[in-house]
C-alpha positions in Angstrom: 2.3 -21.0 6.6 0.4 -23.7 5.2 -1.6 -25.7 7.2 -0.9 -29.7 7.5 -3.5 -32.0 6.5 -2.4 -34.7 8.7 -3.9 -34.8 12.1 -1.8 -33.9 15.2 -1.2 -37.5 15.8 0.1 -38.0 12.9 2.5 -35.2 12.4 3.7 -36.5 15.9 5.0 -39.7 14.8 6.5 -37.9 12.0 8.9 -35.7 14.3 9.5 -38.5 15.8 10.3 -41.0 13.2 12.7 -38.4 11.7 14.5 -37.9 15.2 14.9 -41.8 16.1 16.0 -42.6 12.3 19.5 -43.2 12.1 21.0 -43.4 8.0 23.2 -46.0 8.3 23.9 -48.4 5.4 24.1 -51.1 7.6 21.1 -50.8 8.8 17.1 -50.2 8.3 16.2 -48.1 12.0 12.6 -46.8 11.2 10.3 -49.5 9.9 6.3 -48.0 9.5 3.8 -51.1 8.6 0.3 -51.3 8.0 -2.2 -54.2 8.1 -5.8 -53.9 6.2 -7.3 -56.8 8.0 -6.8 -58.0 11.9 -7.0 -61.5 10.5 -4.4 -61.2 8.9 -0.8 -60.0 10.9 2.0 -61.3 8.8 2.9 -57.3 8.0 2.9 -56.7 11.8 5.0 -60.2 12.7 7.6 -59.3 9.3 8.0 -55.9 10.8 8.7 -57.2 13.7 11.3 -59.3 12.6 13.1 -56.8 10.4 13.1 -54.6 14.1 15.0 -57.5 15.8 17.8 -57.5 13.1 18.5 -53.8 12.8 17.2 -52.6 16.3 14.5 -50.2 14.4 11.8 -48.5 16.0 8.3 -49.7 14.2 5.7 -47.7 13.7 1.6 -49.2 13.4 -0.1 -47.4 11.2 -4.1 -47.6 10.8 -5.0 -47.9 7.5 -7.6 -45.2 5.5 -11.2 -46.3 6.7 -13.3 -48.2 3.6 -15.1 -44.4 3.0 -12.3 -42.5 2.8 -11.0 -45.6 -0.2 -14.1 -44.7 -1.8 -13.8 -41.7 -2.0 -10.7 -41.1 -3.4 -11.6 -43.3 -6.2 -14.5 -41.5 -6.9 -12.6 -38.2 -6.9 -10.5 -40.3 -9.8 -13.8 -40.9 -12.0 -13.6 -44.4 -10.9 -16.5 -46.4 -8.9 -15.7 -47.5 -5.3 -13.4 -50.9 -5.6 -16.0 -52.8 -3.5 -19.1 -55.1 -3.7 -20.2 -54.9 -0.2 -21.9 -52.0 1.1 -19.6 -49.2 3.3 -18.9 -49.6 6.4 -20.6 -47.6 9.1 -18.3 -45.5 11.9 -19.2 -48.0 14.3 -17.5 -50.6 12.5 -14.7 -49.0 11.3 -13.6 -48.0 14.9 -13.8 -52.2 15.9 -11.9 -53.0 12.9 -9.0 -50.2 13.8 -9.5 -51.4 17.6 -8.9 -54.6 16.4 -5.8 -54.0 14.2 -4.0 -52.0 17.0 -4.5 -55.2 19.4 -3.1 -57.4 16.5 -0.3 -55.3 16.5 0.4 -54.7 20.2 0.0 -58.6 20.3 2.6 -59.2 17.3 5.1 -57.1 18.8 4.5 -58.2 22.4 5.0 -61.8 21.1 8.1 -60.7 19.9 9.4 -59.2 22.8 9.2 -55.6 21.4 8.8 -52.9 23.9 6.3 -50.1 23.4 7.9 -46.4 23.2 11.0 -45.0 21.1 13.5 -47.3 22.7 17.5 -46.1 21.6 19.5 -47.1 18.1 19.9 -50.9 19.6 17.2 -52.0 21.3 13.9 -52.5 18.7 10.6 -50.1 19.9 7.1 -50.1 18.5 4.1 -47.6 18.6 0.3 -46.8 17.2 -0.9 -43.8 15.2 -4.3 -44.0 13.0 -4.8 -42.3 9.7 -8.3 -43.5 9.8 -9.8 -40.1 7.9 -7.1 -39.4 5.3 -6.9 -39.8 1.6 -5.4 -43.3 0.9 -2.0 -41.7 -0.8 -1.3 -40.1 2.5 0.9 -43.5 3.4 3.2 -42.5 1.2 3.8 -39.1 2.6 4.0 -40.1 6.1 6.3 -42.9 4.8 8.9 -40.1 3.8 10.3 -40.8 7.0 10.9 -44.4 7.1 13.7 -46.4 5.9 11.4 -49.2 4.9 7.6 -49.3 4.3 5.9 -53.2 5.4 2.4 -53.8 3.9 0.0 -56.5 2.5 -0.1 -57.9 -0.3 -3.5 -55.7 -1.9 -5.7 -57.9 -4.1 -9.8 -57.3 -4.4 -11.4 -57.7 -1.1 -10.9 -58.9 1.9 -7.4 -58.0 0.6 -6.0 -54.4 1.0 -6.8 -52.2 -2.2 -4.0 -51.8 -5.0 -4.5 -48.2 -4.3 -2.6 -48.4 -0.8 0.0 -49.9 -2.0 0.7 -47.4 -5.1 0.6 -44.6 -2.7 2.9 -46.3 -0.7 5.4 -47.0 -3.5 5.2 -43.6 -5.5 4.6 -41.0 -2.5 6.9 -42.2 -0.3 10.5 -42.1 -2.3 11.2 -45.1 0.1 11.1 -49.0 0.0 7.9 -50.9 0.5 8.4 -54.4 1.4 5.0 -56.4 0.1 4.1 -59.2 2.2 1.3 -62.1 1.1 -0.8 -63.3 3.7 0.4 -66.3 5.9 3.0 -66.7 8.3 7.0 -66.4 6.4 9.5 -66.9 9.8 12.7 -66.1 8.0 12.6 -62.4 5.7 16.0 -61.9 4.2 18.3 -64.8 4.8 18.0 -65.5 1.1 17.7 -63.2 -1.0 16.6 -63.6 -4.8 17.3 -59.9 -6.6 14.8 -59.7 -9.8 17.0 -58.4 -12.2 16.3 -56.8 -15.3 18.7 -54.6 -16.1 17.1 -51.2 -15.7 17.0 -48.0 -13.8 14.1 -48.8 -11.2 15.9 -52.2 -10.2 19.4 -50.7 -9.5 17.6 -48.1 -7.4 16.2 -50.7 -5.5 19.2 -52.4 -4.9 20.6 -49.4 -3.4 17.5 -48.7 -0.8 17.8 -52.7 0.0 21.6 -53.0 0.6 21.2 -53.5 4.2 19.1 -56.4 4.2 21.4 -57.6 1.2 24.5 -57.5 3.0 22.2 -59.2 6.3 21.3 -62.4 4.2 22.8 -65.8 4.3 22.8 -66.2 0.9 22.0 -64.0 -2.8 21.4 -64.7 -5.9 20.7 -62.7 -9.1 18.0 -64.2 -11.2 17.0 -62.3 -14.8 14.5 -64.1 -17.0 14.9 -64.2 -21.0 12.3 -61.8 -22.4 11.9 -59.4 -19.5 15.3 -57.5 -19.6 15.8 -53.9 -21.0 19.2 -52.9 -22.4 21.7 -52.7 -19.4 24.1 -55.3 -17.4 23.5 -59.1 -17.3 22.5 -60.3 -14.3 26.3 -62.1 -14.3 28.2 -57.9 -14.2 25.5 -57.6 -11.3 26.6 -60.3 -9.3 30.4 -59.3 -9.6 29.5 -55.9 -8.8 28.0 -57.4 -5.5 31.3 -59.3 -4.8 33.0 -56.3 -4.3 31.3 -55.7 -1.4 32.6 -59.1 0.2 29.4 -60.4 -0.6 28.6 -64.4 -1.7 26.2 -63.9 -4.8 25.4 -66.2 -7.5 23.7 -65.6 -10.7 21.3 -66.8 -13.4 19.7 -66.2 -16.2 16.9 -68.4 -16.9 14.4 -68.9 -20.0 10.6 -68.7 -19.1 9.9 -72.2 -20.6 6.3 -71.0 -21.6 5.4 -69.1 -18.6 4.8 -65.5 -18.3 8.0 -63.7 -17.0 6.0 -62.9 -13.6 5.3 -66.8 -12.8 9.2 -67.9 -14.3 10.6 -65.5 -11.6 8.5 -67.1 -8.2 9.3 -70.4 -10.0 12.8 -69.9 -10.8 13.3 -68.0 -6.5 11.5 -70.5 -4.8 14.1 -73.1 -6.5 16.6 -70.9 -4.7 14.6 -71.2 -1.7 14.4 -68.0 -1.4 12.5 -65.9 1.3 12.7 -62.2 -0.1 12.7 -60.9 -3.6 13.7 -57.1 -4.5 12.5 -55.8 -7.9 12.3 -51.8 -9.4 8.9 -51.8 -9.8 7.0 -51.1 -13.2 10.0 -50.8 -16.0 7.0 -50.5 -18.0 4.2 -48.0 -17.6 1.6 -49.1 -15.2 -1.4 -49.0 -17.4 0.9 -51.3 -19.9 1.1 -53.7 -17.1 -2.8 -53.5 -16.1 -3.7 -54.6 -19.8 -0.8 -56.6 -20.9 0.6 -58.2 -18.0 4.3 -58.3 -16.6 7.0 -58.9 -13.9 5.9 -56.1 -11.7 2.2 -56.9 -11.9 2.4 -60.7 -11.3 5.0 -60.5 -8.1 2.3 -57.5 -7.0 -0.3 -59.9 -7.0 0.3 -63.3 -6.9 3.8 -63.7 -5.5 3.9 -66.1 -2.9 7.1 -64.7 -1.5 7.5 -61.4 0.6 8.9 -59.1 -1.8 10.9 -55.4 -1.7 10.1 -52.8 -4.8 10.9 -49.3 -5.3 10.5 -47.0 -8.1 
């Protein structure tokens, strides 16, 4: 038998995850979030929000230490994504001591309880992955309906690298959420449409928060569709369900795609977006630009991709 690489800890919260994770359409039960800076807690206080409206047990997850970032970049031929020297083990243990306090504190103020709780009630607890390789998110996510982290950026911000292990590893959601506080996630919803294969499969992973909001809309952008449905078949598709959806399909009046989109959602009002992430390759997106890339980056709106 093959030994894990995970340490006990963290297989633990993986037995449990899968026990308390109920599949339900309706709902999103097992939420695991992870915050790369105790300054900033809008992943931990989104979780907590999400747990409220589907009674889901979250999970806290410490993120990989700065070395163990470094590296795996290094074992990629690539130098170590920061300008500021390592930090030491001293260090790292206050900066996961402080994250697990500024997520007992988000939850507390939310009135979560600490433990596994039941399917109704919402729980939270801690693990660390301090040691492990930085893709290691994404396996442990395997287990959760939905996957909450920052939005990555160069320092302080949490490395791209997190993020992409969370959205290719896992085979689940991950819900990216930029720094600052956003009260309402979900009530209205803007889907990203462009037609293809990676945003319909995200539309199927986010149907429970899209049959939670107060109001959707479809919004596709001239110049970033593939060949597939108009964002008006989407939206019909979506009534069937007894949902309210509108839909639009907007020029980019000189803007990239990416900036069109947060312009054209936050004319909605909207407080979510869901896109399929990279329709193009990713390495076409580093050097070219696109949707995926800008809403990655610079979206100012929490939003949901999967691949």
């Amino acid at each position: 038998m093959r030994a894990s690489r995970y340490p006990p800890s963290c297989r633990a919260v993986a037995r449990t995850a899968c026990a308390s994770c109920v599949h339900r359409e309706s709902a999103m039960k097992t939420i695991l979030v992870l915050a790369w800076d105790a300054e900033d807690t809008s992943p931990f206080d989104t979780a907590a929000t999400l747990a409220h409206r589907f009674g889901a047990y979250v999970v806290g997850l410490g993120p990989p230490s700065y070395r163990a970032v470094s590296v795996a970049w290094t074992d990629v031929g690539m130098g170590a994504p920061f300008d500021t020297p390592l930090a030491d083990d001293e260090e790292e243990r206050k900066r996961m001591a402080g994250l697990r306090a500024a997520f007992q504190r988000s939850m507390a103020a939310a009135g979560i309880a600490e433990g596994q709780g039941d399917d109704t009630s919402p729980s939270a607890t801690w693990t660390e992955l301090q040691n492990a390789v930085p893709m290691a998110i994404g396996s442990i996510g395997r287990v959760a309906d939905l996957m909450v982290v920052p939005q990555p950026g160069p320092l302080p911000r949490m490395p791209e690298s997190l993020f992409e292990g969370a959205l290719f590893d896992s085979g689940r959601p991950v819900l990216l959420v930029p720094a600052g506080r956003h009260a309402a996630v979900g009530k209205k919803v803007v889907i990203a449409w462009n037609g293809s294969t990676e945003t319909a499969r995200a539309l199927s992973m986010a149907m429970p928060l899209i049959k939670a909001a107060e109001a959707v809309e479809v919004i596709s952008i001239e110049g970033a569709m593939v060949q597939g449905p108009s964002s008006d078949e989407l939206a019909t598709a979506l009534r069937r369900h007894g949902l309210s959806v509108s839909a639009r399909h907007c020029g980019a009046g000189g803007k990239s795609t990416g900036q069109a989109m947060v312009d054209e959602a936050t004319k909605f009002g909207a407080d979510l977006i869901i896109k399929g992430a990279y329709t193009q390759s990713r390495l076409r997106q580093m050097i070219f630009g696109g949707l995926t890339r800008h809403l990655i980056l610079s979206s100012p709106i929490p939003v949901m991709f999967a691949h």
